[in-house]
N, C-alpha and C positions, 0 to 999 in steps of 0.2 A: 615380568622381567626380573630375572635373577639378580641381587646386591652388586656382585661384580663386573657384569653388562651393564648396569646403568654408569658406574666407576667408569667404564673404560669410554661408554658415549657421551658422559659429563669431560670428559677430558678431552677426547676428542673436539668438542665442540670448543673447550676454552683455549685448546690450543690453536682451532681456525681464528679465533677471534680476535686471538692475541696477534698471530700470524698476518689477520688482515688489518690492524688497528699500525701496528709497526711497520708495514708498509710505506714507501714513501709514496704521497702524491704524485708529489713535484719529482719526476724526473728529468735528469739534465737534456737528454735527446729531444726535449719537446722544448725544452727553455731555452737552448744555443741559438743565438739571429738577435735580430733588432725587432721592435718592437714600440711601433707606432704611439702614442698617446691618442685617443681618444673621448677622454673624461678623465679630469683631475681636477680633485675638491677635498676639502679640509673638512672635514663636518666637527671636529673640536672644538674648529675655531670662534671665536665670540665678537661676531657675528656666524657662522656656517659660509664658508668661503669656498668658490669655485673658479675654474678657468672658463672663460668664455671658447667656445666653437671657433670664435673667428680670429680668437688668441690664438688658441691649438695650431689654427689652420698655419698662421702666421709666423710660429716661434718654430713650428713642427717637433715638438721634444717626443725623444724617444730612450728608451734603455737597451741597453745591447750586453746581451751574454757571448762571450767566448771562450775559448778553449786557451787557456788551461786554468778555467775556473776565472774571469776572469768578468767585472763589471763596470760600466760605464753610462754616465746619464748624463745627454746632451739635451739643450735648451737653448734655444736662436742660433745654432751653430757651432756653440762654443761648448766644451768639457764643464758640465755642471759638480760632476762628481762621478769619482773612480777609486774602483779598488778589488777587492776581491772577492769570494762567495765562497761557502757550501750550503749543503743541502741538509737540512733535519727535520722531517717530513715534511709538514705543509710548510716551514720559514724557510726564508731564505737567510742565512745571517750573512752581513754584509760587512765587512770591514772595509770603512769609509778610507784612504790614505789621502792626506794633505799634501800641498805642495811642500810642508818644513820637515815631509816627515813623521810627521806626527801622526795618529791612528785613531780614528773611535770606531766600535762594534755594532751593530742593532740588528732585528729581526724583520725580515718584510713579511709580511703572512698573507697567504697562498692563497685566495678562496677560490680563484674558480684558473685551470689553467688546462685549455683544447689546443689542437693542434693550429688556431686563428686567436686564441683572446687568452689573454692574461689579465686577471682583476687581484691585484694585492695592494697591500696597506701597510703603515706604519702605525701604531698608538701614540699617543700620550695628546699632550695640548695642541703641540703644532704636528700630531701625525696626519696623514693625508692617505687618500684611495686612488688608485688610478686602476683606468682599465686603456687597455693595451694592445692593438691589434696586430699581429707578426705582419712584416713587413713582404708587399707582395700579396697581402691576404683580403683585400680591402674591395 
């Protein structure tokens, strides 16, 4: 294979790669709707902390994406936390809004997200995992 055939299939290749790496996962068409709780657990926590099945059943907390961009996380009923979203490939970043106003930012990360299950996470000490089954899908 000739110097400049390999040139032009080494590039070829690094531009599919590059092309599939900046790809976003998480697309918003799959993410719009609510969004069951099914397992939520802290594994930072010290002890490793979980929601019991029959919490879950009980509290029924779920997240809910909508249009225009727009996020909320209920818990017994009540507005746990709201605010806004984009996409930048697998996170989600979410800016939290307060009642005063106020704002803080973080990233949810994406690990696994089908047309039925959403499994993402926050880090640090009190980050937590949930998985998530679209509503209707159960």
């Amino acid at each position: 294979m000739k110097a400049s055939n390999k040139i032009i299939l080494f590039s070829g290749i690094i531009g599919t790669v590059f092309m599939l790496g900046c790809k976003s996962k998480v697309q918003p068409e799959k993410l719009y709707g609510k969004w069951n709780y099914i397992r939520a657990y802290s594994p930072n926590a010290n002890p490793p902390d979980s929601v019991s099945n029959t919490e879950l059943q009980e509290l029924k907390p779920y997240i809910e994406f909508t249009r225009p961009d727009k996020l909320r996380i209920i818990w017994d009923g009540k507005v746990l936390s709201q605010g806004t979203f984009t996409l930048d490939g697998d996170n989600i970043r979410y800016k939290e809004i307060f009642a005063d106003g106020q704002s803080r930012q973080f990233p949810f990360y994406v690990s696994e997200l089908t047309d039925k299950q959403i499994i993402f996470e926050t880090v640090g000490k009190d980050g937590s995992k949930v998985t998530a089954v679209k509503d209707g899908s159960r």
